[in-house]
C-alpha positions as a LaTeX table, in Angstrom:
\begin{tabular}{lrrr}
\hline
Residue & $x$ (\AA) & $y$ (\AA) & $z$ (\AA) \\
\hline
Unk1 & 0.00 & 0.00 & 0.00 \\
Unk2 & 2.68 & 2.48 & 1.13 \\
Unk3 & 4.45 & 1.93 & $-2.57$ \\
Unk4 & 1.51 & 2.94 & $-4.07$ \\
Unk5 & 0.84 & 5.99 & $-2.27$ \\
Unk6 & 4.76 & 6.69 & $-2.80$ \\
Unk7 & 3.92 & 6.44 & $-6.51$ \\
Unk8 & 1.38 & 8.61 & $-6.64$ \\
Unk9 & 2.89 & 11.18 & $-3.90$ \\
Unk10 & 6.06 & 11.51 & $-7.08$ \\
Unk11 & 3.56 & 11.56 & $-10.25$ \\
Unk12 & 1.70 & 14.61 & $-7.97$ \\
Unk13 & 5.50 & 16.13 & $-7.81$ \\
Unk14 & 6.73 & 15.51 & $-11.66$ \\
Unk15 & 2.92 & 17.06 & $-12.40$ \\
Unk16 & 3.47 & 20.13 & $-10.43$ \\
Unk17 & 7.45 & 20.74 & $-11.79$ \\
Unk18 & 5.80 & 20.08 & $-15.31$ \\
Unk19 & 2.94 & 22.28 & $-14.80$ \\
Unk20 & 5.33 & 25.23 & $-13.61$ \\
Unk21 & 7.35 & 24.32 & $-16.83$ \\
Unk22 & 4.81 & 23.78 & $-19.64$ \\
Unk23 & 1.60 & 24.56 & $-18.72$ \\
Unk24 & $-1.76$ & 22.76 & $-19.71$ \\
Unk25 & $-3.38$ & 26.20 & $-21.51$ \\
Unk26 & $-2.55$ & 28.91 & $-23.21$ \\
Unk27 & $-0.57$ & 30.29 & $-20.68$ \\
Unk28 & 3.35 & 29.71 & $-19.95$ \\
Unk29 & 4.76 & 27.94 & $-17.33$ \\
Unk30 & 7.12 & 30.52 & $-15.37$ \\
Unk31 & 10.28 & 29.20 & $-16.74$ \\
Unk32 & 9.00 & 30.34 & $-20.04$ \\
Unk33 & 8.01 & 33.58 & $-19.32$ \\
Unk34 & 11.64 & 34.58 & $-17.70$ \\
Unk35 & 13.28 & 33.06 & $-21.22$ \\
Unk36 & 10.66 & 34.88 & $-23.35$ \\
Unk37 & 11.49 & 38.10 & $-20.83$ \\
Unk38 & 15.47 & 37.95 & $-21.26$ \\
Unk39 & 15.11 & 37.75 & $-24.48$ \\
Unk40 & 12.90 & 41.38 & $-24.36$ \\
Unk41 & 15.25 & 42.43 & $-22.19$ \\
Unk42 & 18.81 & 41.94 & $-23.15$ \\
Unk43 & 18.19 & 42.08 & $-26.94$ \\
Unk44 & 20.57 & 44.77 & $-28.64$ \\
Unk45 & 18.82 & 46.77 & $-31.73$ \\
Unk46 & 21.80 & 46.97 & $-34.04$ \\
Unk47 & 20.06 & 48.71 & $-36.79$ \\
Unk48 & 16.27 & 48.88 & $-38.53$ \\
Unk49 & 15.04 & 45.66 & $-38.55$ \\
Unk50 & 17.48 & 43.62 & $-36.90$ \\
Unk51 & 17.36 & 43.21 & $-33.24$ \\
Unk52 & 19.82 & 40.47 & $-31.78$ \\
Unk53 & 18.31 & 38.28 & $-29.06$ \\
Unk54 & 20.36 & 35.86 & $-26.29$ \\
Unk55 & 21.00 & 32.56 & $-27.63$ \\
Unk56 & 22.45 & 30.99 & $-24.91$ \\
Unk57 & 20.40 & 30.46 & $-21.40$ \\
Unk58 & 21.25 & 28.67 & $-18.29$ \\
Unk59 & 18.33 & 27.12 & $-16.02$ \\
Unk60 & 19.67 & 27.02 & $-12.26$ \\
Unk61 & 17.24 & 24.71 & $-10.86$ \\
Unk62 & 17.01 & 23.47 & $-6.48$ \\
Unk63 & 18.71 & 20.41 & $-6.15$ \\
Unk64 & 15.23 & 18.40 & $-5.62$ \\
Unk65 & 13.69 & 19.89 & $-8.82$ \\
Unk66 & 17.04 & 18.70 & $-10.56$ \\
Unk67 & 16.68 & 15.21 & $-9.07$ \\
Unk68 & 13.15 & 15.13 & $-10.16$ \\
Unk69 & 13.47 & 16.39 & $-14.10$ \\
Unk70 & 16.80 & 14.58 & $-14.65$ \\
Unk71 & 14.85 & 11.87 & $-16.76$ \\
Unk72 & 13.31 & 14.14 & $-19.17$ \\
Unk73 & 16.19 & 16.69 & $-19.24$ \\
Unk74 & 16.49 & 16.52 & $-22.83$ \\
Unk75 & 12.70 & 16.84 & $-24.27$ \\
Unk76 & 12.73 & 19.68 & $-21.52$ \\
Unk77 & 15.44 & 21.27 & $-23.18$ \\
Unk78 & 14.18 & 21.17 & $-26.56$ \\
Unk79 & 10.73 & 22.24 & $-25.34$ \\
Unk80 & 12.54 & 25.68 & $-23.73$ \\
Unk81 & 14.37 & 26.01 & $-27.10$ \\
Unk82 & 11.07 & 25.71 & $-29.12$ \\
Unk83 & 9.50 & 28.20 & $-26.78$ \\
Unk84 & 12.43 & 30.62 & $-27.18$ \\
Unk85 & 12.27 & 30.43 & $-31.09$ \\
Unk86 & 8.75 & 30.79 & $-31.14$ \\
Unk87 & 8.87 & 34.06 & $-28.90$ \\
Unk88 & 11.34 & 35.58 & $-30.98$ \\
Unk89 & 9.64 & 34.78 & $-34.33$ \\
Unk90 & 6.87 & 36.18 & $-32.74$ \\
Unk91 & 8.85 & 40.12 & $-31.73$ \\
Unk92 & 10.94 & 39.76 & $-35.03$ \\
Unk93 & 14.52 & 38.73 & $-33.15$ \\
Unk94 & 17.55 & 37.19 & $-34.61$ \\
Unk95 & 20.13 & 35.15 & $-33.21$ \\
Unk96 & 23.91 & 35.22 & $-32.95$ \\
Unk97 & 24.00 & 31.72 & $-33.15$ \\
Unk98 & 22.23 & 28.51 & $-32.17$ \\
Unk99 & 19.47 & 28.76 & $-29.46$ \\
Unk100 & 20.74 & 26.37 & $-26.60$ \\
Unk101 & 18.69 & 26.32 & $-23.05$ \\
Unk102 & 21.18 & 24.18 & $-20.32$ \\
Unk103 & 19.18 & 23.28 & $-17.63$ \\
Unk104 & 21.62 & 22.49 & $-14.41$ \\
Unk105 & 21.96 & 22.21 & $-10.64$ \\
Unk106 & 21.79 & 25.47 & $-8.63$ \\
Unk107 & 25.81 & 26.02 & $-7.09$ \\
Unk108 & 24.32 & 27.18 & $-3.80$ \\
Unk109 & 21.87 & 24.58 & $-1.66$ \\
Unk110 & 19.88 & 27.40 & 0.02 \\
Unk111 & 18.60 & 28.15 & $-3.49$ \\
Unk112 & 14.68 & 26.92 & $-3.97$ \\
Unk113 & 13.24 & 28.20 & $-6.44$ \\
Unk114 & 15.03 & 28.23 & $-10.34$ \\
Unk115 & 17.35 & 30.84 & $-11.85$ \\
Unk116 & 17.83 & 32.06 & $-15.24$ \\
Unk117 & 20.94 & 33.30 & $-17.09$ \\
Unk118 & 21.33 & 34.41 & $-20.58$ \\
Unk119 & 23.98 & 35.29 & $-22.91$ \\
Unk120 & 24.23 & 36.34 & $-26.80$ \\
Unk121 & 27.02 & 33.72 & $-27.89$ \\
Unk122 & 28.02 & 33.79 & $-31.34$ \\
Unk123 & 28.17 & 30.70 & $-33.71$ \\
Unk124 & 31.39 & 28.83 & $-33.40$ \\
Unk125 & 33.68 & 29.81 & $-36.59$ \\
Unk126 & 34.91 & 26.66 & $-38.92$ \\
\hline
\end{tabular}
């Protein structure tokens, strides 16, 4: 009995980190909304028509929501990166380079909720 309740105690959890993440409506999840706001915020208009836009993004997450999206780390990151493409379709952005979202562990344990950092990073040169 207890194994099921543990079961259904973690698909509660992985439905709550998903729900902040990718929500069920129309709306975005909160992660979303900070990518889709550094990109309005650090972009750098370098002439009519052509605004640049960070690439490059880095999702600090608590150690326990780490743990918890570790086994869909990957279709999370290409979710994020979807998100971030479609956002700057949407404003009319560009990009240095390719759009990469990193999702890691948060350096400091006292963190709990998730941090975002963004960069423009420039294609790597052949």
């Amino acid at each position: 009995m207890r194994l099921l309740q543990a079961e259904r105690a973690m698909e509660h959890w992985m439905a709550c980190l998903w729900g902040s993440l990718r929500p069920r409506r129309r709306e975005r999840g909160a992660v979303v909304s900070i990518l889709c706001r550094e990109c309005d915020e650090r972009a750098l208009i370098l002439e009519r028509g052509r605004t640049v836009a960070p690439n490059a993004f880095t999702v600090e997450l608590p150690h326990h929501s780490h743990i918890q999206l570790a086994p869909a780390h990957n279709e999370l990151g290409i979710y994020l990166t979807s998100e971030v493409h479609r956002h700057a379709a949407e404003q009319g952005y560009t990009f240095a380079g390719p759009v990469a979202v990193d999702l890691c562990l948060a350096e400091e344990e006292g963190v709990g909720r998730f941090r975002v950092h963004s960069r423009i990073s420039p294609a790597a040169q052949i």
